[in-house]
C-alpha positions in Angstrom: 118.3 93.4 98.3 114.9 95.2 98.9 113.8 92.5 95.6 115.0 89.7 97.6 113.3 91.0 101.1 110.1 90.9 99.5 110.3 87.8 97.4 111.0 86.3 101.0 108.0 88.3 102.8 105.3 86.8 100.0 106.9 83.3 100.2 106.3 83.2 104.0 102.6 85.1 103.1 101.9 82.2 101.1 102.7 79.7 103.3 100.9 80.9 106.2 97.5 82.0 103.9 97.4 78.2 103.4 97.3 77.3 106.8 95.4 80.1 107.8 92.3 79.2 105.9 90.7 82.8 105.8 88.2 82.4 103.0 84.9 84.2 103.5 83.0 81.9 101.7 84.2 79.2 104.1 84.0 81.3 106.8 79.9 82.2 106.5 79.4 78.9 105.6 80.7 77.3 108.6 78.5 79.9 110.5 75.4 78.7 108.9 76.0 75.0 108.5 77.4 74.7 112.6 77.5 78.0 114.5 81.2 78.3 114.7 82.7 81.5 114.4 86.4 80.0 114.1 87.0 81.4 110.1 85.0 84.9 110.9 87.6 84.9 114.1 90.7 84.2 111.8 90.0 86.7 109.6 89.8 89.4 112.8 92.8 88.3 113.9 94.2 88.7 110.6 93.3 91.8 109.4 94.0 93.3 113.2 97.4 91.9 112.8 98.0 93.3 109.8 96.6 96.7 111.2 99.0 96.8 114.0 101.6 96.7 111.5 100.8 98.4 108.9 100.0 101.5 111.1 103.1 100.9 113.7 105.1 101.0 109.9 103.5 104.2 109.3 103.7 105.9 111.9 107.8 105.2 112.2 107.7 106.7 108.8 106.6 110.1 110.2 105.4 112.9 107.9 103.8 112.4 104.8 102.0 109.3 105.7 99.9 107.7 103.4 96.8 105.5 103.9 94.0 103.5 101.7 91.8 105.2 99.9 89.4 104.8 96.7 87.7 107.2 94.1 84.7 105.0 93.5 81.3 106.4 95.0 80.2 104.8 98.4 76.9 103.1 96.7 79.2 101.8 93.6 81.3 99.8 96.1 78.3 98.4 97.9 77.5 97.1 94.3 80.6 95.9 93.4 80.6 94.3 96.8 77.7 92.3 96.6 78.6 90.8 92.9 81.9 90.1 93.9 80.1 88.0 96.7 78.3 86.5 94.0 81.8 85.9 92.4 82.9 84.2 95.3 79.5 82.0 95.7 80.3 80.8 92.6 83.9 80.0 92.1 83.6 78.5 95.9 85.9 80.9 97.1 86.9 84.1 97.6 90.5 85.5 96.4 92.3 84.1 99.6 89.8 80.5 99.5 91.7 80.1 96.1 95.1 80.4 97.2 94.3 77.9 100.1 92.1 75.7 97.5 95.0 75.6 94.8 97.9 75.0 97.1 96.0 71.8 98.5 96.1 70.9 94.9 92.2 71.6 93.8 93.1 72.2 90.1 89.8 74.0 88.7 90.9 77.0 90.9 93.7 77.5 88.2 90.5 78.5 86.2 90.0 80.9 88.4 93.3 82.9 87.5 92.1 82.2 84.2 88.7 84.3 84.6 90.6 86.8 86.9 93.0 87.3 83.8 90.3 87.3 80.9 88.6 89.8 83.4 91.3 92.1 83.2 92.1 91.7 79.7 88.3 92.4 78.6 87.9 95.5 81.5 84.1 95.4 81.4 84.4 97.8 84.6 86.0 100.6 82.0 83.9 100.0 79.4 80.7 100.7 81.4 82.0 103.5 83.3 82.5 102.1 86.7 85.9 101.2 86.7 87.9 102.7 89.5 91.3 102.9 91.3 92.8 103.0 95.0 94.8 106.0 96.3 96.8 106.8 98.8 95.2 109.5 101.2 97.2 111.6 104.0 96.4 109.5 106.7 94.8 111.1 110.0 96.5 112.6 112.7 99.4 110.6 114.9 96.9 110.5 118.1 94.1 108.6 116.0 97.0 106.8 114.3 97.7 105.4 117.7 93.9 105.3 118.5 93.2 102.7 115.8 96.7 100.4 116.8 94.9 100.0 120.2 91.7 99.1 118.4 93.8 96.6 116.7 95.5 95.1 119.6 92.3 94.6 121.6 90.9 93.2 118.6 93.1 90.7 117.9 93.6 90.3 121.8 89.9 89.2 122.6 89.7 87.3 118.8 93.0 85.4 120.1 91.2 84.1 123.7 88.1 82.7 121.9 90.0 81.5 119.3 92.2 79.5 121.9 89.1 78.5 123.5 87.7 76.1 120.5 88.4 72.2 120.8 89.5 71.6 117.2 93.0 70.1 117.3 94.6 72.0 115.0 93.5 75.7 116.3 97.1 76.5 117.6 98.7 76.1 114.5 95.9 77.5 112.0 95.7 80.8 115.5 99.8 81.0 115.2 99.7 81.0 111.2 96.6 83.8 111.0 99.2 86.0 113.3 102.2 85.7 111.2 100.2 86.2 108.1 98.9 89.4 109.2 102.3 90.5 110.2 103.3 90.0 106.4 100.6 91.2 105.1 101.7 94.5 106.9 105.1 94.4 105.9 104.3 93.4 102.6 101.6 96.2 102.0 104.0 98.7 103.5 106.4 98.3 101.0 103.9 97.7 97.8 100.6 99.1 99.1 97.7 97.1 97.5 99.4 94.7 96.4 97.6 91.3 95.5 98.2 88.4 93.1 95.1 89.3 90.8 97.6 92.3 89.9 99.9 90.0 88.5 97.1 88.6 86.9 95.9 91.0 85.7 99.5 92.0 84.5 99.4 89.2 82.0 96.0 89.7 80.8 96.8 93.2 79.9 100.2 91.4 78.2 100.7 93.3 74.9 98.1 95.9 75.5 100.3 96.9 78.2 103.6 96.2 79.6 104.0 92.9 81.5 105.4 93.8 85.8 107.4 90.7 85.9 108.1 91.2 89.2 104.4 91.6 89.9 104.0 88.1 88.5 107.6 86.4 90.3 105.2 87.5 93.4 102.5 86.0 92.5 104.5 83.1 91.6 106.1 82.9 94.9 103.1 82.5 96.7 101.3 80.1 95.2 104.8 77.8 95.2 104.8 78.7 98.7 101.2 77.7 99.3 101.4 74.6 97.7 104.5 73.8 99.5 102.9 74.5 102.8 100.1 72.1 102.3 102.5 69.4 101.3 104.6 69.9 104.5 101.3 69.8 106.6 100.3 66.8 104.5 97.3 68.7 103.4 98.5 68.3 99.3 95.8 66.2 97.6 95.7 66.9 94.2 92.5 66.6 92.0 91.8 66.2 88.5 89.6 69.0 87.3 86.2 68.4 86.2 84.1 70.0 83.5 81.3 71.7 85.4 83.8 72.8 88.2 86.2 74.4 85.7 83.5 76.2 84.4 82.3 77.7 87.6 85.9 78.8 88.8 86.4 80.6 84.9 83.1 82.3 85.4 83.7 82.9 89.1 87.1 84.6 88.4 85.9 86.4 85.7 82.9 88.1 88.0 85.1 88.4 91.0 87.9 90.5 89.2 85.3 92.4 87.4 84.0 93.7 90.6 87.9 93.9 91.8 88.1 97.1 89.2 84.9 98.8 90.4 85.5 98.6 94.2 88.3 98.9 93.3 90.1 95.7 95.0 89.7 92.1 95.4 88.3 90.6 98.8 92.0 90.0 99.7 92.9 93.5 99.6 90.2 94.2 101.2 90.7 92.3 104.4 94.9 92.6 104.3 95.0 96.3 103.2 92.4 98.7 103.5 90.9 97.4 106.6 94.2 97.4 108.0 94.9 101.0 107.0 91.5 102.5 107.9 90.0 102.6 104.6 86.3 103.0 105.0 85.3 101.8 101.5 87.1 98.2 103.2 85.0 98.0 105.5 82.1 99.0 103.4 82.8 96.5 101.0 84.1 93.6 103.1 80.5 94.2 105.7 78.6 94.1 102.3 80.5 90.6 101.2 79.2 89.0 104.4 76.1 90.3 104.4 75.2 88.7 100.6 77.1 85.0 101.5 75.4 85.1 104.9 72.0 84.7 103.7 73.2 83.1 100.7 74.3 80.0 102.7 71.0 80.0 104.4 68.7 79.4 101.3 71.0 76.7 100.6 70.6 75.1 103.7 66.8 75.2 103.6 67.0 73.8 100.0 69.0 70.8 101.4 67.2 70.0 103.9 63.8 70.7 101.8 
């Protein structure tokens, strides 16, 4: 029964991450290129959301509470963070961009689950030393518990208004989607902390070195069924052949971003859906870091085009 209530939890996730559009690439792009903050927005909203959940979970729990946490060195996760941006920069998405770039049927993204798994199966992180692991920590007291919701709420609150605010016509539905996905997220990351479809992936690469979770991978699965089913519901399915050149970037992007994943240690969607959400610093230290490469990133490219 618990089997089936998650299965059902990542299927909605899925669907909702497609609509949601909450890649960071995307999202500092659209900064750059025309001053809107609607992806940056969306990913506040999500992250808050899940937050609010996530905490509100764990505080019902009551003693023995367990948060986010990473053994990796503060100044390794800045690292990490800044070549999983690169990553990102060059598969032309981040973790989540994929899901929402695969499930509207752009088919050199399934390279990027190839590098992700090829990543995991060759575990450069490991072999130089820098490979690391989340943890669960004792979270903080019930009062800053409580603290952080209200952080949260207000967040999402005043992310929600100017959200509302923007003119495109389909900034309800992407607003209401953003909100339930965070809402999983929570759920989802309350049952199966850390939890994120480059685990599955990684499950496979490891396949005969280690153990294959199959119900890591029927998760995984799920969601990107679910994603593609989305976009064909919302008429957003429109599949492409891959090419050569684009293949090639998603396998080397994949490969860069999951070898980053295992010395934060945690892919960009992780990042945003659980350890922001459950106060762990080295999120927020890695996620600001992300930004703060594709930010200037997308400006040199802008001055190139117009060059």
């Amino acid at each position: 029964m618990a089997d089936a209530w998650l299965i059902a939890v990542v299927a909605g996730l899925g669907w909702c991450l497609a609509r949601a559009s909450l890649c960071a690439v995307a999202a500092t792009q659209e900064v750059v290129s025309s001053g809107r903050l609607t992806g940056l927005r969306m990913q506040c909203v999500v992250a808050g959301s899940a937050g609010l959940v996530l905490l509100g979970l764990s505080l019902r729990q009551g003693q023995g509470v367990l948060l986010p946490g990473s053994d990796a060195a503060l100044a390794q996760i800045s690292v990490a963070a800044a070549v999983m941006a690169v990553g990102a920069l060059l598969n032309g998405g981040c973790y989540l961009g994929s899901i929402m770039y695969l499930g509207r049927g752009k088919t050199n993204f399934l390279f990027t689950l190839l590098g992700i798994a090829l990543a995991a199966r060759i575990d450069l992180a490991a072999h130089i030393g820098v490979a690391a692991h989340a943890r669960l920590v004792q979270a903080p007291t019930a009062g800053v518990l409580w603290l952080a919701m209200g952080m949260y709420l207000a967040c999402v609150v005043a992310t929600v208004r100017a959200a509302r605010a923007t003119s495109a016509p389909d900034s309800a539905s992407r607003l209401a989607h953003t909100v339930i996905a965070g809402i999983l997220a929570g759920v989802l990351m309350h049952q199966m902390p850390g939890w994120g479809y480059n685990a599955a992936l990684a499950s496979l690469g490891r396949g005969g070195v280690a153990p294959v979770d199959t119900f890591s991978v029927l998760l995984a699965c799920v969601l990107f069924v679910a994603a593609v089913g989305s976009c064909l519901v919302a008429g957003q399915w429109k599949p492409e052949a891959p090419t050569l050149r684009g293949s090639l970037r998603c396998l080397a992007g994949g490969f860069v971003l999951e070898t980053a994943a295992h010395a934060i240690p945690g892919g960009s969607d992780g990042l945003l859906l659980w350890a922001m959400p459950g106060l762990g610093v080295y999120g927020f230290l890695a996620y600001g870091v992300i930004l703060v490469i594709l930010f200037p990133a997308w400006m040199v490219a802008a001055r190139g085009l117009r060059s």
